[in-house]
C-alpha positions as CSV (number, residue, x, y, z in Angstrom):
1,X,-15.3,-38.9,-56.2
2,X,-12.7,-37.0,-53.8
3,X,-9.7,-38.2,-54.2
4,X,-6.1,-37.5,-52.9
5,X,-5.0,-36.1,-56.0
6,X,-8.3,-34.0,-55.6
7,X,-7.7,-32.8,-52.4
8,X,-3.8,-31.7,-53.1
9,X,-5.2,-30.1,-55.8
10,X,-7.5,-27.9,-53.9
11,X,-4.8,-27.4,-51.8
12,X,-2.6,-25.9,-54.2
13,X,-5.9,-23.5,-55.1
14,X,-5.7,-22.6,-51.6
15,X,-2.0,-21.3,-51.6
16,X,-2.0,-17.8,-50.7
17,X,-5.9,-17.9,-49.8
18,X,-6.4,-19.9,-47.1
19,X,-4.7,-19.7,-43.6
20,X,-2.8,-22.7,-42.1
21,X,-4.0,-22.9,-38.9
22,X,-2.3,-23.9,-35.9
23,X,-2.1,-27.4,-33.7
24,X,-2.4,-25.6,-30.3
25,X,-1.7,-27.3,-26.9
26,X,-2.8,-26.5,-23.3
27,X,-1.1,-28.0,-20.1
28,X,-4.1,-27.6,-17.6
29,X,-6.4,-29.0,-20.7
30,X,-4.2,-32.3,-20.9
31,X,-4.9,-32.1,-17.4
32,X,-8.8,-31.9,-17.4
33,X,-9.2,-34.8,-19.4
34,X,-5.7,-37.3,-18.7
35,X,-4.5,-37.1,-21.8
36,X,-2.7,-35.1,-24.6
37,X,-4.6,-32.9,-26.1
38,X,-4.1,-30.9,-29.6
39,X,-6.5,-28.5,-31.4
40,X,-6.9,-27.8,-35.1
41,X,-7.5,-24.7,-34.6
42,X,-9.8,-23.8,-38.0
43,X,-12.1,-21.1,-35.9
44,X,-9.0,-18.9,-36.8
45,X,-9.5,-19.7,-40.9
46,X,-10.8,-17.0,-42.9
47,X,-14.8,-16.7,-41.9
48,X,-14.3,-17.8,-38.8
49,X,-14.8,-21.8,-40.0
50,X,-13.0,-24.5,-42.1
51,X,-15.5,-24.0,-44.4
52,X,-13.6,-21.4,-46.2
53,X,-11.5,-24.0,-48.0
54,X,-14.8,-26.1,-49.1
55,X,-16.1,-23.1,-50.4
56,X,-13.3,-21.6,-52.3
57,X,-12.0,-25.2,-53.4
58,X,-15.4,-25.4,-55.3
59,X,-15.7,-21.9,-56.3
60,X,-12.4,-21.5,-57.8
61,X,-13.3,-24.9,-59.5
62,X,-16.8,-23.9,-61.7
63,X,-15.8,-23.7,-65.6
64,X,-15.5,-20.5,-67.1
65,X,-18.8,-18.2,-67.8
66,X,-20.1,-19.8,-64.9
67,X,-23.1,-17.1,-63.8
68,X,-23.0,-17.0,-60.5
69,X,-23.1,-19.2,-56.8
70,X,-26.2,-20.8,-54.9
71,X,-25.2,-22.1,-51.5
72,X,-27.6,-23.2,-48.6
73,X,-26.2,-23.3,-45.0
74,X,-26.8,-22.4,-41.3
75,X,-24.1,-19.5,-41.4
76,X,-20.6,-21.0,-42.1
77,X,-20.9,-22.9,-45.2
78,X,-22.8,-19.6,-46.4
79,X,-19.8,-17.2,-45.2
80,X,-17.0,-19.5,-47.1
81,X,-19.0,-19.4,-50.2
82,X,-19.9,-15.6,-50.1
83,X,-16.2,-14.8,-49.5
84,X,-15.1,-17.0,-52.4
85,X,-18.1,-15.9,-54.8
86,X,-16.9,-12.3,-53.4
87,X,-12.9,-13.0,-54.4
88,X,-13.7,-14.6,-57.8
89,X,-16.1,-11.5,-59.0
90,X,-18.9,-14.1,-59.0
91,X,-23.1,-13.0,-57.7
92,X,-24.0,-15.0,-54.6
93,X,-27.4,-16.3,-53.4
94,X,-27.1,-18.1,-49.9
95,X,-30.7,-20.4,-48.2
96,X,-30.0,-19.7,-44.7
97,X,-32.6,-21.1,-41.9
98,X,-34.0,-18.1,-40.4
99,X,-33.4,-19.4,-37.0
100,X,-29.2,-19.2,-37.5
101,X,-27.1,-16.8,-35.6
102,X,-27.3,-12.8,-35.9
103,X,-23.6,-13.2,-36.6
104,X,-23.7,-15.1,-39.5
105,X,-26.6,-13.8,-41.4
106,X,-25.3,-10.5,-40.8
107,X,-21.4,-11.6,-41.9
108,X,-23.2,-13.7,-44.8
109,X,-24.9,-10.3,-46.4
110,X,-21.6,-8.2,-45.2
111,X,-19.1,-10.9,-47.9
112,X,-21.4,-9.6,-50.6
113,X,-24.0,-12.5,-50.8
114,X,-28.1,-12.3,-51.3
115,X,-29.5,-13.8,-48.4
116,X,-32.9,-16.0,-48.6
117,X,-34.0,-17.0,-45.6
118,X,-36.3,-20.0,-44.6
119,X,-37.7,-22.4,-41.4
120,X,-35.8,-25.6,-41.3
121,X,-38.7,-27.0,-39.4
122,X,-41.0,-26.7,-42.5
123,X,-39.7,-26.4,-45.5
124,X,-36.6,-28.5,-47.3
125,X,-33.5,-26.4,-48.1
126,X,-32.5,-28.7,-50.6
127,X,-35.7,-28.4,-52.7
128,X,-35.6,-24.5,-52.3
129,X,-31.9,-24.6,-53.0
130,X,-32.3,-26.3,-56.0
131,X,-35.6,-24.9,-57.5
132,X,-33.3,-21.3,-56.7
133,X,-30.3,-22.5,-58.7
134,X,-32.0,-23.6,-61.8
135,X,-34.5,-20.5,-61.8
136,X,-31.6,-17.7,-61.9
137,X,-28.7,-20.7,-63.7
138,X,-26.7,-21.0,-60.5
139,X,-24.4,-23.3,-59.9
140,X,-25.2,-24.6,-56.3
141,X,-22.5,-25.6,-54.0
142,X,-23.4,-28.0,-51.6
143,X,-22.0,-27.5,-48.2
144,X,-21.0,-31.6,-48.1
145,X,-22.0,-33.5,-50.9
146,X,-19.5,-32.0,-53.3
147,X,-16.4,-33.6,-54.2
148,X,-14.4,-30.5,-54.7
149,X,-15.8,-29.2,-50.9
150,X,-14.7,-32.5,-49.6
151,X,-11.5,-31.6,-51.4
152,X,-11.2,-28.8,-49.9
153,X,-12.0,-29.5,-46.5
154,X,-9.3,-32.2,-46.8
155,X,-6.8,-29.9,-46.9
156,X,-7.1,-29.8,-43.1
157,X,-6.0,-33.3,-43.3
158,X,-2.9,-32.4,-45.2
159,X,-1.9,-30.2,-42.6
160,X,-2.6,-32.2,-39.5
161,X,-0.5,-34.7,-41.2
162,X,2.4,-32.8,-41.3
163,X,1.9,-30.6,-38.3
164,X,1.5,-34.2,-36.2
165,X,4.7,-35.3,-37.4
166,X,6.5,-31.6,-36.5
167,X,5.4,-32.3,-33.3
168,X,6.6,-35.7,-33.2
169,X,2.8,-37.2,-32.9
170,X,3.5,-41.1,-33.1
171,X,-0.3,-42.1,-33.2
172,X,-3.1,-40.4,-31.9
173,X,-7.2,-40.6,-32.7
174,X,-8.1,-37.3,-34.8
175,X,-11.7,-36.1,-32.9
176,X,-13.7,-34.0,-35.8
177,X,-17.1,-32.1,-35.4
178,X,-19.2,-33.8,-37.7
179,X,-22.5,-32.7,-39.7
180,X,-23.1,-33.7,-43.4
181,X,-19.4,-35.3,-43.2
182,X,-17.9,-32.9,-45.5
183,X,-14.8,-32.5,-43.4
184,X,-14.9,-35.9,-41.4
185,X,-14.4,-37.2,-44.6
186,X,-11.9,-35.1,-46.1
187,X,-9.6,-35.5,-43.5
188,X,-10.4,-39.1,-43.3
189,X,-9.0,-39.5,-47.3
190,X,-6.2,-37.7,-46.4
191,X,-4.8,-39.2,-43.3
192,X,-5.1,-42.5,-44.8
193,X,-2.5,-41.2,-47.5
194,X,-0.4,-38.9,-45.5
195,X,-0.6,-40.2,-41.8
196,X,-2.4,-43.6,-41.4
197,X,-1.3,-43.9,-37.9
198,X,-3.7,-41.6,-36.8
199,X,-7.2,-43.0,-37.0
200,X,-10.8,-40.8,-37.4
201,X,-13.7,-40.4,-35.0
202,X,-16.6,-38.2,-35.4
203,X,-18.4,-36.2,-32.7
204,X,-21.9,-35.3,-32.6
205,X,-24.2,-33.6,-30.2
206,X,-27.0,-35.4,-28.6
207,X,-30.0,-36.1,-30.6
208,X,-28.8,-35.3,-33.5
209,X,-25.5,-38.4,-34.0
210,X,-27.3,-39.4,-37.2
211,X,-23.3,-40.2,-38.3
212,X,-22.4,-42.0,-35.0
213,X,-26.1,-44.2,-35.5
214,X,-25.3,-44.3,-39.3
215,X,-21.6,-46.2,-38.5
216,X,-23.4,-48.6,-36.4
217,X,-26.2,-49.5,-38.8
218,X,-24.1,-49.3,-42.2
219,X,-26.3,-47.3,-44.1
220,X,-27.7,-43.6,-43.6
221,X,-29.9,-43.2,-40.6
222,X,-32.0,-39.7,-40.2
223,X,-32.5,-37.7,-37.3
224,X,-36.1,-37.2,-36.3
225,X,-35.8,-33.3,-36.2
226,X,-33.5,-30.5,-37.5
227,X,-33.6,-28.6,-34.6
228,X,-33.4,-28.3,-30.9
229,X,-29.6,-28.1,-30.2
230,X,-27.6,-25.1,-29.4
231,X,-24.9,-26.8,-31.8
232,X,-27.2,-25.2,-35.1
233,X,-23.9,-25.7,-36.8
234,X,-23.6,-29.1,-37.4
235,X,-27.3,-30.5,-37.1
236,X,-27.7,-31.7,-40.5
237,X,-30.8,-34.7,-41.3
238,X,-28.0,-37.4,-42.2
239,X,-25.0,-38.1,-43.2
240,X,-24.4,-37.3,-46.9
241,X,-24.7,-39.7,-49.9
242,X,-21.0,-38.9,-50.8
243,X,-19.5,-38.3,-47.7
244,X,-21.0,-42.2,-45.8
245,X,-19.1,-44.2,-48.0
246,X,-16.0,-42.5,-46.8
247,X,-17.0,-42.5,-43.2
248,X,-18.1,-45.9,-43.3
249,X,-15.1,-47.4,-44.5
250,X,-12.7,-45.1,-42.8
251,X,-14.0,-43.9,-39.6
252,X,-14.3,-45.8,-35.9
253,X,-17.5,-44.9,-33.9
254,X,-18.4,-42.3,-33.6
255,X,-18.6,-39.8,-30.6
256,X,-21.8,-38.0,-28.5
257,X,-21.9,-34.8,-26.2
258,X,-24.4,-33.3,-24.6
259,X,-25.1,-29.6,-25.4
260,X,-23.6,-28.9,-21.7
261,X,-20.4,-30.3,-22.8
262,X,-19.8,-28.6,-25.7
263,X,-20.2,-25.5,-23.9
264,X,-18.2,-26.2,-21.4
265,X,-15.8,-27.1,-23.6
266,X,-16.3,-23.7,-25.3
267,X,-15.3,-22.1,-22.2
268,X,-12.4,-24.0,-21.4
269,X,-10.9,-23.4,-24.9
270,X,-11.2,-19.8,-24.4
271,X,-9.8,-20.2,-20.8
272,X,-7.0,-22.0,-21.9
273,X,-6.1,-21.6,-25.2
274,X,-7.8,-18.6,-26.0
275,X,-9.5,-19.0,-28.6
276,X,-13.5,-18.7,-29.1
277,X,-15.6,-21.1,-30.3
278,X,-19.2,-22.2,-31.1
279,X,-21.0,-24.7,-29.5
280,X,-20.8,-26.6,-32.8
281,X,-17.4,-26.1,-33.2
282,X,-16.0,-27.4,-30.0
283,X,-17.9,-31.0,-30.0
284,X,-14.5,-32.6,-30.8
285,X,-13.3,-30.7,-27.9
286,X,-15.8,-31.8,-25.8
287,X,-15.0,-35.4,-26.5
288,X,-11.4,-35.6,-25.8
289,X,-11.8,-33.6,-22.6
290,X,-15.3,-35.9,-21.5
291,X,-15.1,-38.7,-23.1
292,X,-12.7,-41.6,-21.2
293,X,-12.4,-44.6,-24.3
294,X,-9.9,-42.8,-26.1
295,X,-6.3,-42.9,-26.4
296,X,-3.2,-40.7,-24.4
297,X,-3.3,-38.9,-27.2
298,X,-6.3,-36.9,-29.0
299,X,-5.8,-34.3,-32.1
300,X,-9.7,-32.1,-32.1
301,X,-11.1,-29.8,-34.8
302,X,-11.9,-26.6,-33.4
303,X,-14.3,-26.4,-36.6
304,X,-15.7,-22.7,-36.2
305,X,-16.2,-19.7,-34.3
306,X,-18.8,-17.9,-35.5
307,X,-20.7,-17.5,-32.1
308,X,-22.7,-14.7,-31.2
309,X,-21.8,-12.5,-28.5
310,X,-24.5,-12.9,-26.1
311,X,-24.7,-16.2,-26.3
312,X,-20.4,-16.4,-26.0
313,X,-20.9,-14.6,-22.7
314,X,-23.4,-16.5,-21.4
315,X,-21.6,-19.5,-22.0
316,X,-18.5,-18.1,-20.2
317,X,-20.6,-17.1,-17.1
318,X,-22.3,-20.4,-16.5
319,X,-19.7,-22.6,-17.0
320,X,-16.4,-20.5,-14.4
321,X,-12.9,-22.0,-15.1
C-alpha cells in the first residue's frame, strides 16, 4: 500500500525529472467566487498533466530486465508513461479509447509509445490491457490502482504542503479533479503527514461523480456509462480498489460541476492566470469559483492541459471574460 515513506521516495526519483509547479493566485478570480483562490498549477508538469510523476514514479520503479511498459489511458496517463518508458530506454504499448483527443494520441505516438486504440463503449480496457501485457511480457502500469502511481502523484501533496505554508496558508480545503483517485489519494496521504490543516475534497463532472456517490454510500459505486462528458479525462467506471480506502477515510464529500462550468472555468483560468486547461483539468477550478459550501480559502488542482486547439477556442469564444 502507498505510504508516506513511499511517496517521499518517489519524490526523491523525481529530483531533477519532474517540475515543481507553481501555487498561482488571481485577484479578480478571488473575486468571481468570494474567496481565496490558489491553483496547483500541474498543466505546466512535463506532458502537460500530473501524470508525469505517476508514470515515471512507477517506471523508474520496475526491477531490472524488465521488457518493456503497457499502459491504458485516455491521453494523459498514456503521455507520462510514454515519456518515462522513453527516458528509461524501455518499449511502450499504450490502450487509448479511440474517441480521446487528437492531441494526445498524436503526443502519445510522438514520446515514442505504440499506440492501440479501442471504443470504451464496447470493449473493457482493462481486459485488453491485461491480455496485451501478458502476450508481449509487459509490465502494465495502471493509471490509478498502482501504489508506486499513487506515490508518485503524491508528490503534489508534498509540494502543496510546503508551498501553503510559504504562503502563509493557515487552513484551507484542497479541491482536486478526481477520476480513478490516483491523485485525490496521493495528495490525501500526504497532507495528512505534512499539512493536516488542510482537508481533501474531490470534484467530479456531472454524471459521472462515481467518487462523490462512492463517499456517500461507503463502498465503490459505478457510473452507468463511460462516456458523454466533454471532461474524457477523468471519466473513469469507479473509483479504484486501492485508491477508495484512501478516499474513504481521508476525503470530505465530494464536489459536482456541470460540463458548462468546467469550461467556464477553463476560460477564466486562461483569462486570469494564463494558463490553459482541459475541461477535465479545471473541475477543481470550477468548484471553488461555483460552488458556495466551501471555505475563504480554496487550494485547486489544475490537473492537465492537454486540450485540443479547436475545442480550446471554442471554449474561449462561448464563454467571453
Amino acid at each position: 500500500m502507498t505510504s508516506l515513506a513511499l511517496i517521499e521516495a518517489a519524490a526523491a526519483r523525481l529530483a531533477g525529472h519532474s517540475r515543481v509547479t507553481p501555487l498561482l493566485n488571481a485577484p479578480l478570480l478571488d473575486q468571481i467566487a468570494g474567496r481565496r483562490i490558489f491553483v496547483k498549477a500541474e498543466c505546466l508538469q512535463w506532458t502537460g498533466s500530473f501524470k508525469f510523476r505517476g508514470g515515471w514514479s512507477a517506471v523508474s520503479a520496475l526491477p531490472p530486465g524488465t521488457k518493456g511498459v503497457m499502459a491504458y489511458s485516455s491521453g494523459n496517463h498514456a503521455q507520462g508513461v510514454a515519456l518515462a518508458a522513453h527516458h528509461h530506454g524501455l518499449p511502450c504499448v499504450i490502450l487509448m479509447p479511440a474517441d480521446a483527443p487528437a492531441v494526445k494520441i498524436a503526443n502519445t505516438r510522438a514520446y515514442g509509445a505504440e499506440v492501440v486504440l479501442y471504443d470504451r463503449a464496447t470493449e473493457d480496457r482493462d481486459a485488453i490491457g491485461a491480455r496485451l501485457a501478458a502476450t508481449r511480457g509487459l509490465a502494465l502500469v495502471k493509471p490509478f490502482d498502482d501504489a508506486q502511481v499513487i506515490a508518485g502523484q503524491g508528490t503534489v501533496g508534498l509540494e502543496i504542503a510546503r508551498q501553503a505554508a510559504e504562503a502563509g496558508i493557515a487552513a484551507a480545503t484542497v479541491l482536486t479533479c478526481c477520476g480513478g483517485g490516483g491523485l485525490t489519494a496521493g495528495i490525501a496521504l500526504a497532507l495528512e503527514a505534512r499539512a493536516p490543516h488542510l482537508s481533501v475534497r474531490p470534484c467530479e463532472p456531472a454524471g459521472f461523480d462515481d467518487t462523490a456517490r462512492s463517499l456517500v454510500s461507503g463502498k465503490r459505486e459505478r457510473n452507468a456509462t463511460t462516456t458523454g462528458s466533454i471532461c474524457d479525462a477523468i471519466v473513469t467506471p469507479s473509483p479504484g480498489e486501492i485508491t477508495f480506502p484512501i478516499l474513504n477515510r481521508l476525503c470530505g464529500p465530494g464536489l459536482v460541476v456541470t460540463d458548462d462550468e468546467a469550461c467556464r472555468a477553463v476560460a477564466l483560468a486562461f483569462h486570469h492566470l494564463r494558463i490553459g486547461l482541459e475541461p477535465g483539468g479545471a473541475v477543481a477550478l470550477a468548484a471553488a469559483l461555483f460552488r458556495q459550501d466551501l471555505p475563504d480559502t480554496v487550494i485547486c488542482t489544475a490537473s492537465g492541459g492537454n486540450v485540443d486547439a479547436g475545442l480550446f477556442t471554442d471554449i474561449l469564444t462561448r464563454f467571453e471574460a
